[in-house]
Residue, then its C-alpha position, 0 to 999 in steps of 0.5 A: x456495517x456495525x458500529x460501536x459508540x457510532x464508530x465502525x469495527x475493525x475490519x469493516x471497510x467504510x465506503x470511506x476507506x474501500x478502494x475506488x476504481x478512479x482515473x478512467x479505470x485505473x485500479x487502486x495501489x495502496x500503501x500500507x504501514x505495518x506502524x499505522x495507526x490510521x483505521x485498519x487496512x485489512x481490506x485492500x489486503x482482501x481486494x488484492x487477494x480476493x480478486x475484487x480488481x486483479x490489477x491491485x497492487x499493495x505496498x506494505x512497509x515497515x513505517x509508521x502513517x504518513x511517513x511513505x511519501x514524507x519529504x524526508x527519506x529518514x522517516x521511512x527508514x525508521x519507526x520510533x527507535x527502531x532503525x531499518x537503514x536505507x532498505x525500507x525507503x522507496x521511491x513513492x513518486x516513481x512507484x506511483x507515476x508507473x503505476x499510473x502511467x501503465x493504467x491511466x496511459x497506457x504505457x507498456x511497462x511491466x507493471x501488470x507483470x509484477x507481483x500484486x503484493x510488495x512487502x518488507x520483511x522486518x529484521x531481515x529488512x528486505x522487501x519481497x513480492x508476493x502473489x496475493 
């Protein structure tokens, strides 16, 4: 990994930041903010794509850091001034209790059927799944 002024460059994941399979084999889901000011999120990007864990999924959406798993549902509905109504809010807890409870329980409930990428679609404001 290089470093600048002791900092790592963009695109480098840290061991910080790289995804870690946890839970007794329960590969990682990653929310990314497509207004993240957080370091750079490229490389779950890479895990889904390159097949590092099939089983990956990744959210993108349209909200600034921090604000997917806000309390309150009009932070993810907006970034600054820019307003995506209702279609950019989701359900985190849900996403993330049946992506557990398929991985970590065992349940049979479709997600490993799902598309690996989820994503919003600005100005359109819908979301799509996407192969990697």
């Amino acid at each position: 990994m290089a470093a600048t002024g002791g900092a790592p460059q963009l695109g480098a994941p840290t061991a910080l930041f790289r995804p870690k399979i946890v839970f007794g084999g329960a590969p990682p889901i990653g929310f990314l903010a497509q207004y993240d000011v957080a370091p750079d999120g490229r490389f779950l990007i890479n895990v889904v794509s390159g097949g590092e864990e099939p089983r990956t999924q990744l959210v993108l959406g349209p909200w600034v850091h921090g604000a997917v798993n806000a309390n309150d549902r009009s932070q993810q509905a907006r970034s600054g001034e820019r307003v995506f109504g209702e279609a950019a809010v989701i359900d985190y807890d849900a996403l993330i209790l049946r992506f557990m409870d398929r991985y970590v329980r065992g349940m049979a409930n479709g997600v490993e059927a799902e598309a690996p990428v989820r994503l919003f679609v600005m100005g359109e404001n819908v979301w799509r799944n996407e192969a990697a």
